[in-house]
C-alpha positions as CSV (number, residue, x, y, z in Angstrom):
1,X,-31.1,0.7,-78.8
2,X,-27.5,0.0,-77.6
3,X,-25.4,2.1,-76.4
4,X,-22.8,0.4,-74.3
5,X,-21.0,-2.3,-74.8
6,X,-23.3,-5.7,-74.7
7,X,-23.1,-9.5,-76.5
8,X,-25.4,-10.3,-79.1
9,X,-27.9,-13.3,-79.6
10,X,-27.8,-15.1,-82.2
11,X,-30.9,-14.1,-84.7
12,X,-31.1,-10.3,-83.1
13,X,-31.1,-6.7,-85.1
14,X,-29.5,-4.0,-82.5
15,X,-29.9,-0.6,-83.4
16,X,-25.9,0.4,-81.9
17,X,-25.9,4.5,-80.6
18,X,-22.1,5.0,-80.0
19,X,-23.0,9.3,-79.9
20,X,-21.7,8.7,-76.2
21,X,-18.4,6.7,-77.5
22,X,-17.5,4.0,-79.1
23,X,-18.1,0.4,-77.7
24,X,-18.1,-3.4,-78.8
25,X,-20.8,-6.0,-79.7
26,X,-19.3,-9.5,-79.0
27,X,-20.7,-12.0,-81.0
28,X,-22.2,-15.2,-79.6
29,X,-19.5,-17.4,-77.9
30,X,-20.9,-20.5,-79.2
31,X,-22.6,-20.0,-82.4
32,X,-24.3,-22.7,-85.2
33,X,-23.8,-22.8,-88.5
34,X,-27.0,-20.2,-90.1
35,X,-27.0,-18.4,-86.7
36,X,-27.1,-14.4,-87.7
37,X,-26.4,-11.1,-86.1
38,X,-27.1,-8.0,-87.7
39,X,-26.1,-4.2,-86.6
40,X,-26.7,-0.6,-87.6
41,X,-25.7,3.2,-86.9
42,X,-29.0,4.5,-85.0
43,X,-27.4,7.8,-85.0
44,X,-25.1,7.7,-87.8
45,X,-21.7,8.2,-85.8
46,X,-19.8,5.3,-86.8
47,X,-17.8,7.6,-88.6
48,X,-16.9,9.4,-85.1
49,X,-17.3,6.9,-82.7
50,X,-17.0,3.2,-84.5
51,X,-18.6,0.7,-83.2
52,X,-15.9,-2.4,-83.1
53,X,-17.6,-5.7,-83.5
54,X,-15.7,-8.4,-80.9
55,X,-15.5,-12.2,-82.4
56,X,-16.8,-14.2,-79.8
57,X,-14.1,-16.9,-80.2
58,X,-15.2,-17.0,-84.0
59,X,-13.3,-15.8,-87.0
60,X,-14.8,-13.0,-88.4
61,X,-14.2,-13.2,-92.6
62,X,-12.1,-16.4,-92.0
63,X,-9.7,-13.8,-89.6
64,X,-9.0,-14.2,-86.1
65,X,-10.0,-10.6,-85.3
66,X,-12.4,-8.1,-84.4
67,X,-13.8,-5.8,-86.6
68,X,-14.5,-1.9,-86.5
69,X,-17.6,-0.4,-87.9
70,X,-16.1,3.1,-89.1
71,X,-18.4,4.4,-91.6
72,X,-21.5,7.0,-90.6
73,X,-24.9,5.1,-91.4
74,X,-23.3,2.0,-91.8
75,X,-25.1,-1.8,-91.0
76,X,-24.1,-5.3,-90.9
77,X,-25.4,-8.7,-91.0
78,X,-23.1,-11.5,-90.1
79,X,-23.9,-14.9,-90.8
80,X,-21.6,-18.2,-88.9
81,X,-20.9,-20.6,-91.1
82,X,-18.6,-23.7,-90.2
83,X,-15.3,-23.5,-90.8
84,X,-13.7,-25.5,-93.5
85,X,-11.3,-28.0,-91.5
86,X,-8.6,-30.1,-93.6
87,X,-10.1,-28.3,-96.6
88,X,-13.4,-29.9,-97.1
């Protein structure tokens, strides 16, 4: 169970506490195309505390930005997939 601020391994579940406050999970720096990360609210305070998700260099739904868990009993699995260079 994590409940400060950590990066993730590619092909790991956390379990992310944020009653203390809220914190980040950075995604894996240099990540391969099927590599997967998956989160969830171990005490169901997202809502109060979110849990914000850090990019790792990567874009996160083809956006250039971290993303913040806000929603109580929420979970997540994020899947790298290459991105699409000169459209193909």
């Amino acid at each position: 169970i994590k409940t400060t601020g950590f990066t993730a391994t590619a092909g790991e579940g956390y379990f992310c506490n944020t009653t203390g406050g809220t914190f980040t999970a950075t995604l894996p720096s240099s990540p391969s195309a099927g590599d997967i990360v998956a989160v969830k609210d171990y005490a169901n305070t997202f809502d109060t505390n979110k849990l914000t998700i850090g990019r790792g260099g990567s874009n996160i739904d083809a956006t250039a930005a971290d993303v913040d868990l806000t929603t109580e009993a929420d979970s997540t699995t994020l899947i790298y997939v290459e991105e699409l260079r000169d459209g193909k």
